[in-house]
C-alpha positions in Angstrom: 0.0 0.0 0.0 1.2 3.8 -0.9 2.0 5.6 2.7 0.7 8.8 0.4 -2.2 7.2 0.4 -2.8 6.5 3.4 -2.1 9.5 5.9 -2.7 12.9 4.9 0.5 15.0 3.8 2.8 16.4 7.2 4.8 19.1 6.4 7.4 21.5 8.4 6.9 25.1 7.2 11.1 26.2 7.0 11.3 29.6 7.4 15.2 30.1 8.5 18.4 30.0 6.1 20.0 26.9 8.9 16.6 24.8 8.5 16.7 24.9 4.3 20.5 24.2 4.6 19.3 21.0 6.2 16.8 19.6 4.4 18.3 20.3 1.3 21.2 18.6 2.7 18.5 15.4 3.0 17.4 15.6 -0.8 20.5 15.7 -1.7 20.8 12.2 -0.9 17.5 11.0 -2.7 17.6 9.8 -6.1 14.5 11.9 -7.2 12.6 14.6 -5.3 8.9 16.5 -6.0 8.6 20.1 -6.6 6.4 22.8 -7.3 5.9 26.0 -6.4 3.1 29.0 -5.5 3.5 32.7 -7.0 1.7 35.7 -8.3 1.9 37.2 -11.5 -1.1 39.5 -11.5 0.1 42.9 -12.2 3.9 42.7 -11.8 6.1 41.8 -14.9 8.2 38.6 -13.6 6.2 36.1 -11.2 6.5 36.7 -7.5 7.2 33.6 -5.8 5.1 32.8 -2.5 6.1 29.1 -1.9 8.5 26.5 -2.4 7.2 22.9 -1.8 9.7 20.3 -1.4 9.2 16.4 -1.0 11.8 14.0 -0.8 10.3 10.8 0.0 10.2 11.1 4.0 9.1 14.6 4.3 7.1 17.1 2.7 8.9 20.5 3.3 7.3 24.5 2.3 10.1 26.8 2.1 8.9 30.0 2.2 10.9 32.5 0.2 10.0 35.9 1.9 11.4 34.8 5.1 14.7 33.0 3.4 18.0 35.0 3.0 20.4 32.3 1.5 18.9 30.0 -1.0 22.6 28.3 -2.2 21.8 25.6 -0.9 18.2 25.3 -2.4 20.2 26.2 -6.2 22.5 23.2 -5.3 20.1 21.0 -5.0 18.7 22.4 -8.4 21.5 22.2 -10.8 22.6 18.1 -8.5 22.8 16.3 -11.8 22.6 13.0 -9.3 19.2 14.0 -8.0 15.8 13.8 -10.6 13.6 17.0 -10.2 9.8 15.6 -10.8 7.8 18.6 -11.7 3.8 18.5 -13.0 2.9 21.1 -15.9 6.6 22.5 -15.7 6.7 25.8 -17.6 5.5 28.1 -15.3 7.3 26.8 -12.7 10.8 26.9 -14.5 9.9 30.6 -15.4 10.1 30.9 -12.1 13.0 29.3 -11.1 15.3 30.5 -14.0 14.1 34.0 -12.6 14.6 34.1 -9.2 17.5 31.8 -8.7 19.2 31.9 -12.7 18.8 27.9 -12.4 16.8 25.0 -13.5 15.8 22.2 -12.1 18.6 19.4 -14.1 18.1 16.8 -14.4 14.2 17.6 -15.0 11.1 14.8 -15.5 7.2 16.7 -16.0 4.9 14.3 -15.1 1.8 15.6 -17.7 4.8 15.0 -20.2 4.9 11.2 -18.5 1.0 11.4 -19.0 0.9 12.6 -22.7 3.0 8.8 -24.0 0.5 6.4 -21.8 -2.2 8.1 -23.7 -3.9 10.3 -21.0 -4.5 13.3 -22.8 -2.1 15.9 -24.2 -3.1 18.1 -20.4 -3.9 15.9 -18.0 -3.7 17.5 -14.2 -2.2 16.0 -11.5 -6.0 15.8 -9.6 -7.1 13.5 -12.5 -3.5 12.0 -12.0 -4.5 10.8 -8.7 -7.7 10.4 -8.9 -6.6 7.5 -11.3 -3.8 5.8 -10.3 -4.4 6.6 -6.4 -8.2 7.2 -5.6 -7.5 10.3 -4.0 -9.8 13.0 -4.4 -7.4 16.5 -4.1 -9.0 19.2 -3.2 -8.3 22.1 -5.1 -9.8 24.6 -2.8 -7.0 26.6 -1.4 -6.6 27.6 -5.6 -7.0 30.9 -5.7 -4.8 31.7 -2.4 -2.8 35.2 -2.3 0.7 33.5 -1.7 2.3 36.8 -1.1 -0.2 37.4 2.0 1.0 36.4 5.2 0.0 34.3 7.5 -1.0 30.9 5.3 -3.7 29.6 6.5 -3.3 25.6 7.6 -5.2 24.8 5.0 -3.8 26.8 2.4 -0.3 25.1 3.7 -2.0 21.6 3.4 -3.1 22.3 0.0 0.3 23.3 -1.1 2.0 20.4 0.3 -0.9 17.9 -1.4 0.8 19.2 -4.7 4.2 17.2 -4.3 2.8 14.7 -1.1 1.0 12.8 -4.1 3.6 13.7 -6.9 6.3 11.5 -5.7 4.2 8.2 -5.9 2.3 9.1 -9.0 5.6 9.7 -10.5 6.7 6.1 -9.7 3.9 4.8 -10.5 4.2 6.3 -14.3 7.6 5.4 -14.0 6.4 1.9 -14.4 3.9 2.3 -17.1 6.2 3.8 -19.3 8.4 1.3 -18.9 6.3 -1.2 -20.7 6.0 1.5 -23.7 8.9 2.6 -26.1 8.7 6.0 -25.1 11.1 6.5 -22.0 13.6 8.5 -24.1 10.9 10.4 -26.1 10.1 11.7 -22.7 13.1 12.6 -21.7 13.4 14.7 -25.1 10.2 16.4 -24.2 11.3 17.8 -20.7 14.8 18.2 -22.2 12.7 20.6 -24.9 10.7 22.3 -21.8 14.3 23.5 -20.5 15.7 24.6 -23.5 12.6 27.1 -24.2 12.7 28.4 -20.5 16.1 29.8 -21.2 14.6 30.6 -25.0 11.7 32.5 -23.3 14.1 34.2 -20.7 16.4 36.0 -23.3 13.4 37.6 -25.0 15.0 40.9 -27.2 13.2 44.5 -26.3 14.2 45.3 -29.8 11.7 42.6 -30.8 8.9 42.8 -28.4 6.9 44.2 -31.6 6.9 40.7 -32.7 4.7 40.1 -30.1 2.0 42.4 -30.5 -1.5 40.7 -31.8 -2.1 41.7 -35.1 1.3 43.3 -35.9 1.3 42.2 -39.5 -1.6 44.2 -40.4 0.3 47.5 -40.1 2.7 48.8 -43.2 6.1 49.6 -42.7 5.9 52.7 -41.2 3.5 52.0 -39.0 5.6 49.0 -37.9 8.8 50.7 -37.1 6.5 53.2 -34.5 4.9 49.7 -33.0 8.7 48.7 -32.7 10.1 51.6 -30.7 6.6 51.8 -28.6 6.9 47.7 -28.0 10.6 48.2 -26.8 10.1 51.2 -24.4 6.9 48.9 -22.9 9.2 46.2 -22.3 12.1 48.1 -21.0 9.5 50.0 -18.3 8.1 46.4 -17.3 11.2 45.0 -16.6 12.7 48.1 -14.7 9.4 49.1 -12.7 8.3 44.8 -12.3 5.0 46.1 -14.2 2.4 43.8 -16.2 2.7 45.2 -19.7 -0.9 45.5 -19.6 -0.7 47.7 -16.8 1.5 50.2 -19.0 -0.3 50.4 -22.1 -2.7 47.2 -23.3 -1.5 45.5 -26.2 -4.5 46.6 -28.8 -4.0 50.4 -27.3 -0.4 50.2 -28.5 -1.5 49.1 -32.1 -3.7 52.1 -32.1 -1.1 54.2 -31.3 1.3 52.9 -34.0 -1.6 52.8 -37.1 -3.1 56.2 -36.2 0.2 58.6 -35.1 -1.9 60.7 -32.6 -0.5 63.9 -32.9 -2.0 65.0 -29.4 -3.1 63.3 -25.7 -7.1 63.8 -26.6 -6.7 62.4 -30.2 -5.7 59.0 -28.2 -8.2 59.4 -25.7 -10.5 59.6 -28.7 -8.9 56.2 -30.1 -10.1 54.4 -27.0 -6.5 54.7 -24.6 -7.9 54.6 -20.9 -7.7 57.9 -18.9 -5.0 56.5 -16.8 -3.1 55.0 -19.7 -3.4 58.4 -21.7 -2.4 60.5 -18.2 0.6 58.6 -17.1 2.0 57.6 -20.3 0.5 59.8 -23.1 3.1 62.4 -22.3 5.9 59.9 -23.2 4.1 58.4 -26.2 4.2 61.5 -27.9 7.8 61.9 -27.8 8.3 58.2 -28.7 6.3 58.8 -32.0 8.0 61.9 -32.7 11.3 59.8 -32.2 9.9 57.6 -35.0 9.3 60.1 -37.4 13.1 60.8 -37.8 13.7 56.7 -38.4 14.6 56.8 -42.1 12.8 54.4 -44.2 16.1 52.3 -45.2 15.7 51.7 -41.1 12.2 50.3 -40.9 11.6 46.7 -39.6 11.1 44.2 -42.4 7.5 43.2 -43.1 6.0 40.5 -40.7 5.4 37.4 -43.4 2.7 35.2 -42.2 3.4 31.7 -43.5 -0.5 31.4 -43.8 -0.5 34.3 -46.4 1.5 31.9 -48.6 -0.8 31.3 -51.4 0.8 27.6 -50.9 0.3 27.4 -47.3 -3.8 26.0 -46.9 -2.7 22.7 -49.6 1.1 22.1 -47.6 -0.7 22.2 -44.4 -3.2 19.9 -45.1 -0.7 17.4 -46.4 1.4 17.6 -44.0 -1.2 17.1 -41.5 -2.3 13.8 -43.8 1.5 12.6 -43.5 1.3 13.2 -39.7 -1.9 11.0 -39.5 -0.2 8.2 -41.4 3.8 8.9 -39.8 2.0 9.0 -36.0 3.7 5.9 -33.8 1.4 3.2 -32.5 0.0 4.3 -29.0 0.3 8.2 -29.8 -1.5 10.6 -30.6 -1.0 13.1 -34.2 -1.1 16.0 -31.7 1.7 14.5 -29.7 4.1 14.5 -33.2 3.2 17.7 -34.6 0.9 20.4 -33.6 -0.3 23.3 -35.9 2.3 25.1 -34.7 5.2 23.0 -35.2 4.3 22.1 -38.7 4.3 26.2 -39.4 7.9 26.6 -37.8 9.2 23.7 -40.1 7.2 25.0 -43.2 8.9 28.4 -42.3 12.4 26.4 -42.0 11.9 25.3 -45.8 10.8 28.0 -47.5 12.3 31.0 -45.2 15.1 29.8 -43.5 16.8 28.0 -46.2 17.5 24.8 -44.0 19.7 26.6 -41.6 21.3 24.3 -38.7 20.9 27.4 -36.3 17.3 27.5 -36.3 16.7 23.7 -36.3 12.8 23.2 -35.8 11.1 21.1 -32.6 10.2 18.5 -35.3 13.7 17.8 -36.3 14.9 17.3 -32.7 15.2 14.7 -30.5 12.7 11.5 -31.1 10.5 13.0 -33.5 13.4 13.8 -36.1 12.8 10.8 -38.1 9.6 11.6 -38.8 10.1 15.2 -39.0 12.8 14.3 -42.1 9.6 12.6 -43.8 7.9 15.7 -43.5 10.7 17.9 -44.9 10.6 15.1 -48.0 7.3 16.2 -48.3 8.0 20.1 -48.5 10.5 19.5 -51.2 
């Protein structure tokens, strides 16, 4: 019988720079360990982390990083290469980790990535995790918890340490079942995939924030190279004032600003900018768009091409998606090979990239490069 299973998780709350030293000190001599973590990322530009939960087989520990001046030994026990890291639904929390501590969790196993290759859904949570494999009904109550706010709550506390009480097992458990299926390394790919776009996602160019914008490829040249110098200054204030973009100037306002060149602070009030938006920042905005009218036009951006513009693209698509359908592996799943999105950036490879080895697409990496070289076959 699982002792998870039986008793409800305990927990020690570690609060004190000696007490993490300790039971880091513990993990290190596991062979695999459960984390997670609890943060908010309402209306500050990087997440603010609330909680560290921490279980290494005999005892569930929640660091808590407001109180914790010394986390070396915590970004040890990170970067152990002797030590597995089980995480469930990784990115954010690797976000997280890369930012506050500059480390990942290596080596790294995400059980939904586990889930995805024994055929349990391309998003499967950990409560329908447990639910399955361990009858255990987790109660997801304590969800929509401040973790900045001090006190926690007991409960709160219990629910956080429920996260990687019941991790541990269900990791062992898929452990097994994946064992019996030849997808252990294709796994390993994946989560090997997860770290490499952290660190992708963490050295994100101001210059090229633009890029980001919904609908940027609507606007003409011009109009482009205003977005870019707006997009940039967003960035920049996010990052230096831990703002929300939003709570600068929203996305869709920003495009406004860059089609219609207000000339004045009520001509953008008139375009639909809020009257914070328009009083805090329209002051700035104006100088920023009368930066862009000196930008000579040998300096604009280049056009933004949309692959799905390609009068090609709608008959490659769908025949790639029929190849994927015939290529897809025994026990998978098409989506699990090649989503949308993937088939786009290897499309994009072909025709815009020229096959260049510095901008290798997810389909030609790892275990789905033999069938991503079928695919290629196809686009030629």
């Amino acid at each position: 019988m699982i002792k998870e299973c039986q008793n409800p998780p305990h927990f020690t709350v570690i609060t004190d720079n000696t007490s993490l030293l300790e039971i880091c000190n513990l993990a290190q001599q596991q062979s695999a360990v459960a984390l997670d973590t609890e943060f908010m990322r309402v209306s500050t530009y990087f997440p603010k982390l609330g909680l560290i939960q921490l279980y290494d087989g005999e005892r569930v520990s929640l660091i808590d990083p407001l109180a914790i001046t010394d986390f070396s030994p915590f970004v040890a026990l990170l970067s152990n290469p002797k030590v597995l890291k089980v995480l469930h639904s990784c990115s954010e929390d690797l976000l997280v980790f890369l930012q506050k501590f500059d480390q990942l969790p290596c080596p790294m196993i995400d059980t939904q990535i586990m889930a995805r290759f024994l055929g349990l859904g391309t998003s499967a949570g950990l409560a329908k995790l447990a639910q399955q494999y361990l009858n255990i009904e987790i109660d997801k109550g304590a969800t929509r918890t401040n973790w900045i706010k001090r006190p926690l709550s007991d409960i709160q506390l219990q629910y956080a340490a429920g996260d990687v009480w019941y991790l541990l097992p269900l990791y062992h458990i898929l452990e097994k079942e994946l064992a019996k299926t030849p997808w252990e390394q294709a796994v390993i790919d994946d989560c090997e995939l997860a770290l490499a776009k952290t660190h992708k996602l963490q050295e994100r160019d101001s210059e090229k924030a633009y890029l980001d914008i919904p609908n940027a490829w609507k606007l003409n040249l011009l109009e482009l190279s205003r977005l870019r110098i707006l997009a940039q200054w967003r960035q920049n204030v996010g990052i230096e004032r831990d703002l929300a973009l939003s709570y600068i100037v929203k996305s869709d306002n920003l495009w406004k600003v860059a089609k219609n060149n207000p000339r004045n602070t009520s001509e953008m009030l008139e375009m639909g900018l809020t009257e914070n938006e328009v009083r805090v920042r329209g002051k700035k905005i104006l100088q920023l768009l009368a930066q862009a009218r000196r930008i000579s036009s040998n300096d604009y951006p280049k056009p933004i091409e949309r692959i799905s513009e390609d009068p090609r693209y709608k008959k490659t698509i769908r025949l790639l998606q029929e190849k994927v359908n015939s290529l897809t592996p025994e026990g998978l799943t098409p989506e699990i090979v090649a989503s949308k999105r993937t088939l786009e950036e290897l499309i994009k490879w072909v025709w815009k990239y020229d096959f260049s080895q510095d901008k290798l697409p997810e389909l030609l990496i790892g275990w789905r490069k033999p069938i991503g070289e079928k695919l290629v076959d196809v686009l030629k």
